[in-house]
N, C-alpha and C positions, 0 to 999 in steps of 0.2 A: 464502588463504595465498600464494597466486602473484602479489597483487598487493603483500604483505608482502615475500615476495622481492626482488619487483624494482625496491623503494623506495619506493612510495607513500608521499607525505605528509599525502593525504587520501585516504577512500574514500567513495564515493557509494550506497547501496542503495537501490534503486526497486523492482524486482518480480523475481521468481525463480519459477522452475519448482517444481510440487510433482504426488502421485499417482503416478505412473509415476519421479522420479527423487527424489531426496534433495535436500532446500531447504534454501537457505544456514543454516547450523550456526552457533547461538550461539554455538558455542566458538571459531569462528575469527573470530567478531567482539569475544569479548574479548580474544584474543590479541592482534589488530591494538590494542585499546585499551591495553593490557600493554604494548607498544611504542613507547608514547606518537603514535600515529595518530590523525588525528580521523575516527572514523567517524560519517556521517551517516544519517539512514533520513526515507525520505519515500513516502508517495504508495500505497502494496500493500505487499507484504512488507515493505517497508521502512521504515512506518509501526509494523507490529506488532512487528517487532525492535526499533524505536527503542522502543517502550512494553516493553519485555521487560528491554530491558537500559539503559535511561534512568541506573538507580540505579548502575548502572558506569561514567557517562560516554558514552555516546551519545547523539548531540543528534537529536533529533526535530522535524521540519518539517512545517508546513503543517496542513489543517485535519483530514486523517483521524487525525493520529497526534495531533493535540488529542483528536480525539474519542475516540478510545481509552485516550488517558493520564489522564482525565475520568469515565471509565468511560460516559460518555454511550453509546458502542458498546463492544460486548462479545465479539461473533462473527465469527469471523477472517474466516467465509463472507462477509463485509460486501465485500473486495474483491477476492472471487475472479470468475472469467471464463474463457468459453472461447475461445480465441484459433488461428487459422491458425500453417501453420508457421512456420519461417525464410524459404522462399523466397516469402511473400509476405506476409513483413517483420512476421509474428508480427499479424495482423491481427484486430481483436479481433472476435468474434461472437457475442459476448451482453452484457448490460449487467449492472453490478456495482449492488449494492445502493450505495453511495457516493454515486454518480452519479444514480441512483432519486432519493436522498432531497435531491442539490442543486437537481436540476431542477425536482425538485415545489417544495422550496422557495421556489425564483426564479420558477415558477408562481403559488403563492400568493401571495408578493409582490408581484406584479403585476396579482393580482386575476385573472389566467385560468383559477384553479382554486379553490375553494370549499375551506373544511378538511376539510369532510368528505370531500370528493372526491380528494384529497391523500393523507386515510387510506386510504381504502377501496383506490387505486390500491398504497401503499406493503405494506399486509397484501398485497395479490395477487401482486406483486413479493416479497416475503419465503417465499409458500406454494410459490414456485415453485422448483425444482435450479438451481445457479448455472448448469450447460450450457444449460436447454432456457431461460434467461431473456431474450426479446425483448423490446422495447418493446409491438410488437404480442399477444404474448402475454400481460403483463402486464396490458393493457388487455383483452384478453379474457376474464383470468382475474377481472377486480374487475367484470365485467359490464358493461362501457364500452364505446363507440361509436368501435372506430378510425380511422375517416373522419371525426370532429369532433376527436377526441385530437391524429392523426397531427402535424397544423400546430402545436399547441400547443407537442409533445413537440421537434419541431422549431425551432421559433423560442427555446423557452427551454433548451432543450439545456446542461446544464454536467458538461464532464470532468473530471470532482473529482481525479480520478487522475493526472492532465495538467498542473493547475494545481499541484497537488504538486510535483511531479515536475521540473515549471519552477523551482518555488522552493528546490529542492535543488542545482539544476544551479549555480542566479545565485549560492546560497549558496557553492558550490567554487568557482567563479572569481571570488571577494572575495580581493581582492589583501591584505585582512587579515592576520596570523599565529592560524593556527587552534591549537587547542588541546582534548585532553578533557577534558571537565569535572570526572572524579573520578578520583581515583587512591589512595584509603585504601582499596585490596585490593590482594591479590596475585594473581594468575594458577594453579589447579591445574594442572598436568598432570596430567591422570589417568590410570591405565592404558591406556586407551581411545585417549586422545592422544599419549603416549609410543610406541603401538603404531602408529599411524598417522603419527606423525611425528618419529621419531627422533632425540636431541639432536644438532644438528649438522647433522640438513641442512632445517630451516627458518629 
């Protein structure tokens, strides 16, 4: 809403806070669309709004929110993560399921990982809570050898969440004229929003 205000004529969503605080509200991403605003979603949150509210004109980016508007993925859990605070720059500390399933991927691709092996790591990685999910645990939870793993897991490394997230940014600084895609609805205000945001001062 505060970037409605203050004129935005694109908006970019990547990833948002949730559990302990309240996560970006669909409602204030249709409004922005109601406004005629291009709002984008890429990469975490921004993938699953963009697949949420697609059918309202929000453009969806890059390979997670394919996967989710696909139904190929289904479980929001797919890119949650536990991350440090602000002052060190919201640092991530555990690996999301997303990123699990590209690096195995570009593992098996490259023949340094067997399918089976691929599997067996990806179920270990899904048994586990998005907080306590390391690399290394992961690997000890599918009964792997993290001293053979480790170099693999590093060499073929892919931040699925990153590569997203880039391709949202390049997509807002396309000196193109943006636009959303649908506009055959109207905007409810509903009580709920009336009461939070009173006509006239957003």
């Amino acid at each position: 809403m505060r970037a409605v205000a203050d004129g935005a004529t694109a908006i970019g969503l990547i990833d948002g806070l949730f559990e302990y605080v309240a996560p970006v509200w669909h409602k204030e991403l249709l409004f922005a669309l109601s406004s005629h605003i291009p709002v984008y979603g890429a990469a975490s949150m921004g993938a699953l709004r963009a697949a949420e509210c697609a059918s309202f004109g929000m453009i969806g980016l890059g390979r997670i929110f394919e996967d989710y508007m696909s139904g190929r993925r289904v479980d929001d859990a797919d890119v949650a993560l536990l991350h440090g605070p602000a002052e060190l720059n919201y640092l991530a500390l555990t690996v999301p399921i997303v990123s699990v399933d590209s690096t195995l991927s570009r593992a098996r691709d490259d023949r340094l990982l067997s399918v089976s092996d691929c599997l067996q790591i990806a179920r270990a990685a899904r048994s586990l809570y998005f907080k306590d999910r390391s690399w290394k645990r992961i690997v000890q939870a599918a009964g792997m050898d993290w001293t053979t793993l480790s170099a693999i897991i590093e060499t073929e490394w892919v931040d699925q969440k990153r590569l997203d997230a880039l391709e949202l940014v390049e997509a807002l600084n396309d000196p193109t004229p943006k636009a959303p895609r649908n506009h055959a609805w109207n905007f409810n205000a509903t009580p709920l929003w009336r009461k939070m945001y009173p006509p006239g001062q957003n």
